[in-house]
N, C-alpha and C positions, 0 to 999 in steps of 0.2 A: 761299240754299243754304249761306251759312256759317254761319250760326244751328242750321240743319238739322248741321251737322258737327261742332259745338260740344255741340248734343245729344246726339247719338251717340258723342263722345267723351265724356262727363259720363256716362251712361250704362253704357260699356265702363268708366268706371274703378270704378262705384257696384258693377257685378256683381264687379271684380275684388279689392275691398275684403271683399264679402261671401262672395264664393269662398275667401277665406283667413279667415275668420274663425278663431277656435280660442277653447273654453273660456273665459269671463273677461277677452276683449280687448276692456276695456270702450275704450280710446281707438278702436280701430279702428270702432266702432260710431258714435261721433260724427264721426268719419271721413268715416263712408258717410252719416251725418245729415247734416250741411255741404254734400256733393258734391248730395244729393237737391234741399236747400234751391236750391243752385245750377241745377237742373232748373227746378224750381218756379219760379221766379224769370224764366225765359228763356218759360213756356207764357202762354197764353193765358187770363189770370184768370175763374173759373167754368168751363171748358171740361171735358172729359171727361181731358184730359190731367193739365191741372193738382191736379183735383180726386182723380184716383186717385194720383200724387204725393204730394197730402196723407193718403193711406191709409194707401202706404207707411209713411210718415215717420209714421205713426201706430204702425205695427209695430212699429218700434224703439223708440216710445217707450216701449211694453207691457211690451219686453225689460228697460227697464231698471228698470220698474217691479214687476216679478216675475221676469224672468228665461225663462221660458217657452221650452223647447230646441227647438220646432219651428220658430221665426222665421226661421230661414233658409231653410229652402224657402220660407217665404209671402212674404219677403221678393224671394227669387231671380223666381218668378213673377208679383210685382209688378212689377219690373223689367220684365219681360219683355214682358207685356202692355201697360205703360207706351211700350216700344219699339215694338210693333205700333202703338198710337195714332198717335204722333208718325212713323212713317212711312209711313201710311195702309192696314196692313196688317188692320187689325183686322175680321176676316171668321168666318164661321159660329161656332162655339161658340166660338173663344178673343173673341167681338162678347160672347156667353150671360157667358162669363165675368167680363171687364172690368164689363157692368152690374150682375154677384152684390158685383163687389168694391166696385162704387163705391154699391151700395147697404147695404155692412158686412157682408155674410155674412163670416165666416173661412173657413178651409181647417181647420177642426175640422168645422165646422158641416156642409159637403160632405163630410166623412167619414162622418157620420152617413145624408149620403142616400145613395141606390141609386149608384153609378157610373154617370157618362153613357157611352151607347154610342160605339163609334167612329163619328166622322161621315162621312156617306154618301160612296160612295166620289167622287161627282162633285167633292165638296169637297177630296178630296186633290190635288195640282200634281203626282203623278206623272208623269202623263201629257201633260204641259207641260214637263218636264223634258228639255234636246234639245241636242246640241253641243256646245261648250266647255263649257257651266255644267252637266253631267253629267256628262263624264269629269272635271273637276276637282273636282266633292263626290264621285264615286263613290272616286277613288283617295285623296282627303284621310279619306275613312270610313274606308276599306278598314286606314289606315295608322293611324288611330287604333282599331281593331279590334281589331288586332293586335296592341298593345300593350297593349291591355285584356285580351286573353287572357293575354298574360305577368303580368299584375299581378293578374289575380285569380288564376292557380296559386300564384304566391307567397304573396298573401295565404291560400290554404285550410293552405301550409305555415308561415305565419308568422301569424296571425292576429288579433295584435296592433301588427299595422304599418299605423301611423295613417301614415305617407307613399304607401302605394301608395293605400290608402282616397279618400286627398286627390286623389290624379293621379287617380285612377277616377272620382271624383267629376268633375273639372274635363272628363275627356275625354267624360260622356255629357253633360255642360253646351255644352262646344261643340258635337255634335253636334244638340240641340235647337236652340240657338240658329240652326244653319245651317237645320235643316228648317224654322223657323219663317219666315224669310225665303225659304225656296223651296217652303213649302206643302207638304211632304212631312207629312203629319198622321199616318200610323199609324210613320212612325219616330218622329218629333218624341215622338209617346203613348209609346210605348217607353221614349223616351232618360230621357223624365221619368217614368217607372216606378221604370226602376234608377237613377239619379238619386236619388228619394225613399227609396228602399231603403238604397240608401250615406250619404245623409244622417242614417238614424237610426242607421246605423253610427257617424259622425263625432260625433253628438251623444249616443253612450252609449245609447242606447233599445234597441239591435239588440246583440248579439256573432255573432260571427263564426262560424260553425257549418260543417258538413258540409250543411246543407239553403239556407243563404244562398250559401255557392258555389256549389253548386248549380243554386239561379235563379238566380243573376247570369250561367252559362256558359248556361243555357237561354237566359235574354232574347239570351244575345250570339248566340246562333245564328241567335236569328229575328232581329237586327239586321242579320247576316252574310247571311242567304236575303233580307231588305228590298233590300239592297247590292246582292246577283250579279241579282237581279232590275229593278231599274234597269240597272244597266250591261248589262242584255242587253234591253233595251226589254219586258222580259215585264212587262204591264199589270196582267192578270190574277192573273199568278201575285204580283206585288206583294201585290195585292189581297184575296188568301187565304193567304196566311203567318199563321198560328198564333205570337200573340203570348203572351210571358210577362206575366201578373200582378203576376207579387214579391207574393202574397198570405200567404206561409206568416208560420206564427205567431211574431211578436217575442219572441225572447226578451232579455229585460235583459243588460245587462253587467254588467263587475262594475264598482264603484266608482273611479272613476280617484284614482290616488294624488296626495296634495297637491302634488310635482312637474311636475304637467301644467297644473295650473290657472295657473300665471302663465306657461303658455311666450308668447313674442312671437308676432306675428304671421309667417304664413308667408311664405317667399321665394319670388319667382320665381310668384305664382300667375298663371295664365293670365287674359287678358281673356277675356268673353261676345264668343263667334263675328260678324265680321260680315259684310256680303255677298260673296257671292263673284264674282269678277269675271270678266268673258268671255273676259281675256287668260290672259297665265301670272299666277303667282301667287307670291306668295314669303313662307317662313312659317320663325321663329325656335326650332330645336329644344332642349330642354330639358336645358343638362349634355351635350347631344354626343350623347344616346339616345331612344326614344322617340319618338313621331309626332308632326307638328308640332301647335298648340296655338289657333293661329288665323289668322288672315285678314292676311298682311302689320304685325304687330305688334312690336315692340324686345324684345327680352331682353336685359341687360346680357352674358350670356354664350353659348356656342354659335355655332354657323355658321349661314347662312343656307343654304336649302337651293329653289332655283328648279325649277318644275316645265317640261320643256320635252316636245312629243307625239317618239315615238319616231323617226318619219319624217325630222324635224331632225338629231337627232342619227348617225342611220346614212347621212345625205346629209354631214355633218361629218367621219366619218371616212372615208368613201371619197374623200371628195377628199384628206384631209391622205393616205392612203395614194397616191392617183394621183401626187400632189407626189414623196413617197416613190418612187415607179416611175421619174416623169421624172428625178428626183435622179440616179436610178442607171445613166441612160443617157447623161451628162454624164461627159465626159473628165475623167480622176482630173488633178488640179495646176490645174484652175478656179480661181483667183482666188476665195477665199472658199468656195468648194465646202463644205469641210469645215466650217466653221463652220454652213453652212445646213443641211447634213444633220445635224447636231446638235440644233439647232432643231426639225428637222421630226419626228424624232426622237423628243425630248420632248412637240410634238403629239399624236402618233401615241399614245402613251401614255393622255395625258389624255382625246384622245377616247375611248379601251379606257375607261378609267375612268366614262365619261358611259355606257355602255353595259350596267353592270352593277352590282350592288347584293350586298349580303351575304347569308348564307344564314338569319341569323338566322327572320325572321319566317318559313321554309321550316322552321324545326326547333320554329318557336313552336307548328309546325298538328300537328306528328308530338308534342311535349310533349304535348298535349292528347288524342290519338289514343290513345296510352300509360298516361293518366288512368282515360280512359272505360271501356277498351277490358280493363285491366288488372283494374277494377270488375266489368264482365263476366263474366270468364270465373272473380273468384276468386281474383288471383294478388298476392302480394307482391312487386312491381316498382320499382328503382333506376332511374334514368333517366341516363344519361351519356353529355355531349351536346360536344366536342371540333369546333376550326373554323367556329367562328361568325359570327367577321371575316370569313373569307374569300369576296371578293368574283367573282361569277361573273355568264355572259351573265343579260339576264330572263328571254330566253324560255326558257330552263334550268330555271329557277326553277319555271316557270308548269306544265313539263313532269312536274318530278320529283314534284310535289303527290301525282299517285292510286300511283304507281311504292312510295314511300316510305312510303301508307297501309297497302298488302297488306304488303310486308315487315316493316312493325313489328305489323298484327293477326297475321301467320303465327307470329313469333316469339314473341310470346303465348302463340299457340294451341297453333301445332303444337311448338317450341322451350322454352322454359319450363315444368320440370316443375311438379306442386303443390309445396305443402309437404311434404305427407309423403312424396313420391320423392323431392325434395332432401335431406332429412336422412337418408332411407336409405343415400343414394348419399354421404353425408357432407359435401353442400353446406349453406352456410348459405341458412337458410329464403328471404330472399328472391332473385329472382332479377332477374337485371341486362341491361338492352338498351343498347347502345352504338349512337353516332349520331354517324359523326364526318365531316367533309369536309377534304380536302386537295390542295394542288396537287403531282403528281409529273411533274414534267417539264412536258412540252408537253398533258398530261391534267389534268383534274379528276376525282377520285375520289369518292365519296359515299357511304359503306357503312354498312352498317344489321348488327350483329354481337348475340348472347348468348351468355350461359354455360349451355345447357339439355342438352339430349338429346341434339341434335347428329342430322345428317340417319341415317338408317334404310337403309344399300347393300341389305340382304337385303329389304326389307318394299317398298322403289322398286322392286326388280326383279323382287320375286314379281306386284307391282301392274301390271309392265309390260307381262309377258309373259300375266297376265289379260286384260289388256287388248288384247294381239295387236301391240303396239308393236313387241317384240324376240322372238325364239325363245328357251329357255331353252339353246341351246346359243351364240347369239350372245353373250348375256347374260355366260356365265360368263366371257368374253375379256371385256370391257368394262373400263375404267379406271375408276378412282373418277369422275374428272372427267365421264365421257361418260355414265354412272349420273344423276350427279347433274344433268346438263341434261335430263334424262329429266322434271323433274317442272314444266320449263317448259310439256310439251306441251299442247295444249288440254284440258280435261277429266278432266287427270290428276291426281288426291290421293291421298292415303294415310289422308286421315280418313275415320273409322267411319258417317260421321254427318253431316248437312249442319246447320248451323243459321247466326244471325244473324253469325257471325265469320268463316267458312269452312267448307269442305268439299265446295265445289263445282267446285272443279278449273281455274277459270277467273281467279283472283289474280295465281298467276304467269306465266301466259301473255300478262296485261294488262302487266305487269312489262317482260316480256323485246318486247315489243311496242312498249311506251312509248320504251325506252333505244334500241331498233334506230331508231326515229324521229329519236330526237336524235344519229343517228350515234356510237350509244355502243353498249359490252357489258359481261355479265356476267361477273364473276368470282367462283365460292365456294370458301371453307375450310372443310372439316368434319370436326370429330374426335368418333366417337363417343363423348360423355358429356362431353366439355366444350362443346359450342356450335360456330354457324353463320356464317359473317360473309357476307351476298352486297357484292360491291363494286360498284358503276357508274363507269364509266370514258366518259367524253367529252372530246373534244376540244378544244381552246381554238378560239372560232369567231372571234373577232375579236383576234389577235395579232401582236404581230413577232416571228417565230419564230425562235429558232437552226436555223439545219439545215445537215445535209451535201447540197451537189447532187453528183447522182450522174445519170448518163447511160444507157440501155438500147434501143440500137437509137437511132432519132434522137430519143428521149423524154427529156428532162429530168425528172428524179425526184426529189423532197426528200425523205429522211430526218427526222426531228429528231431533232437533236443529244445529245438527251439519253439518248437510245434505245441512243445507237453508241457500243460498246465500243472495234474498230481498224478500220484497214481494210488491206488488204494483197494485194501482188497473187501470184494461186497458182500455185504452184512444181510442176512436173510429178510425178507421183503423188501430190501431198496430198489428193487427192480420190477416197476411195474406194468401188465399191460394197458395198454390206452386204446387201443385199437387190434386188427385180425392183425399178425405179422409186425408190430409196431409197440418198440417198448421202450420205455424212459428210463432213466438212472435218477431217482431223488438223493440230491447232493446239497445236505444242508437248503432244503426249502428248493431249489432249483432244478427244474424238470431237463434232463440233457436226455436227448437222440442214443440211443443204445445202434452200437455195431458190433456184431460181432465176428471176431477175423476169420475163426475156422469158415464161418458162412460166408464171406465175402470171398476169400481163395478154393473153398471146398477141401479145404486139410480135413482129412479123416485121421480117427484116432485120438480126437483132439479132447480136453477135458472139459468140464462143465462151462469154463470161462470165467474164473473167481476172481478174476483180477482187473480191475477197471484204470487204466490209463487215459486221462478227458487229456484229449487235444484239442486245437482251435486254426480252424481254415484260414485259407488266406481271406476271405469275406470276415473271420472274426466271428463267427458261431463256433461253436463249443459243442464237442460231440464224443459220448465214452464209449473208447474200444474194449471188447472184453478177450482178454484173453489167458492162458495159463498162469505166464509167472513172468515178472522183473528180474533181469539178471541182474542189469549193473550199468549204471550211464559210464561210457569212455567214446575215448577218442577212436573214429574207424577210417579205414585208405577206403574211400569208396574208387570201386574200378565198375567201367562197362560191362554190361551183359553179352552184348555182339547183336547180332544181327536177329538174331533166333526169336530174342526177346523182347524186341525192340519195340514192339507194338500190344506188350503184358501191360494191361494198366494196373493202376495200382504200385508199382513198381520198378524204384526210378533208377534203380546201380545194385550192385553187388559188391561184399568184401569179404575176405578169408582173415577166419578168427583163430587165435590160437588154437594148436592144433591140429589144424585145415581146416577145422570145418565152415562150411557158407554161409554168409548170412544173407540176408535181404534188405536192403535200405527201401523205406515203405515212401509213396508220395502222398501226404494224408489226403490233400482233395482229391484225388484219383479213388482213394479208400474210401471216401467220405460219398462220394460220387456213386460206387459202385455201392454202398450201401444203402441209400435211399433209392437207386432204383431198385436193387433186391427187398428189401422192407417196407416200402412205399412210404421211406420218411419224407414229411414235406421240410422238417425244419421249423425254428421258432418256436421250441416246446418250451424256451429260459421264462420263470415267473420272477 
């Protein structure tokens, strides 16, 4: 077994020697000669191992005897095969292979023949793929996918960046590596597709085009549909994904300049993938960015980053929160009390922290959407992409994917004049989509903005009232804002025309569909002829919340804290009617929107409502709730409702206050929301 370990480390270091090759590193070559030698040396004299060892090590000897710039692929897939040997893996055509190699064929000479077919489907380990060792290669792909995507966009805008080339290279190298040890054959064909493709990139044969990015995001898709197809047991549908080639025509680089020829060798290159294990798994990421790179391996620098399944972690923090509960039904002057809640405290924290991830690889899939999508339609598109650290729930993430597709194809389509409306209109030619995320308060924001047309009030509501939505005398009252939810409704558009981007009326209804799911809403800005901004607003689902508890009938209510302007209790005639059902709070000269909670939830029992707490929506109106009494601003464990209540609006989580008893954490525009249509406020009473 330690022979066997010994190999396999000899092995990982020989790929990771020739992984960083570059230009003219003639030591690094004897480098990798020596470590082979070292293989050689451990096999079985005359054996199939040792004997295609001696192949390799023939390869480089070629290299140094002409130089020949394809030797690092033949090289790489010696290795590899070499690997297969020595761990008894060597089965249907990579069996075909090892016997072409060890009988001298090149990887010229198999260029010249037909291409072997993919092998039958019975011979690929898809279908053996089950449990741990699934979900851990499907999310270590998934994450190295993603970063593929980021680096070849760069690459099509930088094209002469021989670092991203290198990581693109290293990252379809691990992924070969892992299929070959888990028999996944039509990815493994894939990986070493664009693999080979990147390789004649690195070795000057290839430059960098409009048609090389191109296959390289093709292949990454059908690597992406290989991926979503594993991790959803689809056998089949694995089995018929339409694979990319990387056939198109080489074209030459240009010349590299005498500066490149003696650079050293590279840092930090990745080892060749190796098995992946049943447990967790723990993998060293690169510089602090980036997907990890292999299988439990050292990197001098970067964190380590352990994969643990979700279940763990959300059993972690409800309990450090239950601790949190019991803490605060413990008499204040406890001996130590206050130290432990401090502790538990910063807990509570860290688990939030294990619970959620950045948004970046969520803004990597809209970068790409904006690419394609901008290609499409014809249009010169900036991309400006703000909040990318910022770290939010997963299932958020996993949510806002199709939400954030329509809004950035809309803004395209419908949003984004051509060229020649912009410079009419005295814009410069290209036009600009904004993609930003931010935390305001006890919300996360997500908005998807441009500088185009800007929504259409007269063209919404002539479509509306075609449509039999609104009457054109209802219409003409109508707010901009109530106009503009108009075009959430199902099968409602404004475009001429249906085709492959929109036009079918069913975008933003998926939109406003999605976000109502994740207990979130919409909000838009629109000015005709500058652009559109829609925002998404969700909740913090796993946090210690500030808030104000506030009391209505014998219901315990949280505000958050960051919502509430004062509170104050109302002084006889400051509350006056203005209308049937519609009453203001005069607050020093300033007419505010009066809600009141018992009315908005139907709490019976409730008291007069003496107590005005002005909160302020996410639009930044100002509106007073009335209700019994202020207990006390603190800090609360907001937890899920479940299932039951998952569609209460007005009400975004729940926590247990000293005691036990429940409270309610309140979502004010949901409150706010369900107050004006109960009272028929319109809003805008501030003098």
């Amino acid at each position: 077994m330690k022979k066997q370990e010994e190999t396999d480390r000899l092995l990982d270091k020989a790929s990771e020697l020739i992984i960083g090759y570059e230009a003219g590193d003639v030591m690094r070559i004897s480098e990798t000669a020596d470590v082979l030698e070292s293989v050689k040396a451990g096999l079985e004299a005359g054996g199939d191992g040792e004997r295609l060892c001696r192949v390799v090590l023939e390869k480089l000897q070629q290299w140094m005897a002409d130089s020949y710039s394809d030797f690092t692929g033949e090289v790489t897939e010696g290795i590899d095969l070499l690997r297969r040997i020595v761990s008894g893996n060597a089965v249907g055509s990579r069996k075909e292979q090892i016997t072409a190699w060890l009988a001298g064929k090149s990887q010229e000479e198999e260029k010249r023949t037909p291409a072997p077919a993919v092998e039958a489907a019975e011979e690929d380990g898809a279908g053996e793929l089950t449990g741990e060792q699934k979900q851990q290669f499907v999310s270590d792909c998934t994450d190295r996918l993603t970063r593929a995507q980021d680096l070849i966009l760069k690459l099509e805008e930088e094209p002469e960046d021989g670092e991203s080339v290198k990581e693109l290279f290293r990252i379809f190298h691990t992924i070969k590596g892992e299929c070959g040890f888990l028999k996944l054959t039509r990815l493994g064909n894939l990986a070493h597709r664009a693999e080979g493709l990147l390789d004649g990139i690195r070795s000057g044969k290839q430059r960098v085009d409009g048609e090389v990015t191109d296959m390289l995001l093709s292949g990454l898709d059908s690597a992406e549909g290989l991926v979503k197809a594993l991790k959803e047991g689809d056998i089949q549908g694995y089995r018929t994904v339409p694979l990319e080639s990387f056939s198109g025509k080489a074209v030459p680089a240009a010349e590299p300049s005498a500066g490149d020829a003696g650079r050293g060798p590279e840092e930090g290159a990745a080892p060749a993938a190796a098995a992946v294990p049943d447990g967790e798994e723990v993998h060293r990421r690169q510089d602090g960015d980036g997907p990890a790179q292999g299988a439990g391996r050292q990197n001098d620098g970067g964190d380590t980053v352990i994969k643990v399944k979700t279940e763990k972690v959300t059993y972690l923090t409800d309990m450090i929160g239950e601790l949190l509960i019991s803490l605060g039904q413990m008499k204040d002057g406890t001996e130590g009390l206050a130290q432990v809640k401090k502790i538990a405290g910063q807990l509570q924290y860290a688990g939030m922290q294990l619970r959620t991830e950045s948004v970046h690889a969520l803004f990597s899939t809209v970068r790409r959407i904006i690419r394609d999508t901008s290609k499409k339609v014809g249009k010169d598109v900036e991309a400006e992409f703000t909040g990318e650290e910022l770290e939010i729930d997963r299932t958020l993430t996993e949510r806002l994917e199709e939400p954030l597709m329509h809004l950035v194809r809309n803004a395209l389509d419908h949003g984004i004049e051509s060229r020649e409306e912009r410079i009419q209109a005295g814009k410069k030619a290209s036009g600009t989509v904004r993609v930003a995320a931010e935390r305001r308060g006890n919300s996360i924001v997500i908005s998807v903005g441009d500088d185009g047309r800007g929504l259409d009030r007269e063209k919404i509501v002539r479509k509306a009232v075609e449509k039999k939505l609104v009457s054109e005398s209802a219409a003409a009252g109508m707010s901009d804002s109530a106009v503009h939810s108009l075009i959430f409704v199902s099968g409602f558009s404004t475009n001429e025309k249906v085709d492959q981007i929109s036009g079918r009326g069913v975008g933003m209804n998926i939109v406003k569909e999605a976000v109502e799911e994740a207990k979130g809403h919409i909000t838009i800005e629109s000015e005709r002829g500058r652009g559109t901004t829609f925002s998404l607003h969700f909740p913090l689902s796993t946090a210690i919340v500030d808030g104000m508890l506030t009391r209505t009938g014998k219901n315990i209510l949280i505000l958050p804290a960051a919502s509430v302007l004062e509170s104050l209790k109302v002084k006889e005639g400051q509350i006056r009617k203005v209308a049937a059902g519609t009453d203001v709070l005069d607050l020093r000269g300033r007419m505010l929107p009066v809600i009141g909670i018992a009315d908005v939830f139907g709490i019976e029992g409730a008291g007069k409502g003496e107590i005005a707490t002005v909160v302020e929506d996410s639009s930044g109106e100002e509106y007073a709730l009335l209700g019994d009494e202020v207990i006390a601003k603190r800090e609360v464990v907001i937890k899920s409702l479940g299932a039951y209540f998952r569609k209460m609006k007005g009400i975004s989580s729940g926590t247990v206050l000293p005691g036990g008893e429940v409270g309610f954490v309140l979502d004010v525009d949901e409150v706010v929301e369900l107050g004006r249509a109960g009272t028929g406020i319109s809003g805008g009473f501030h003098e």
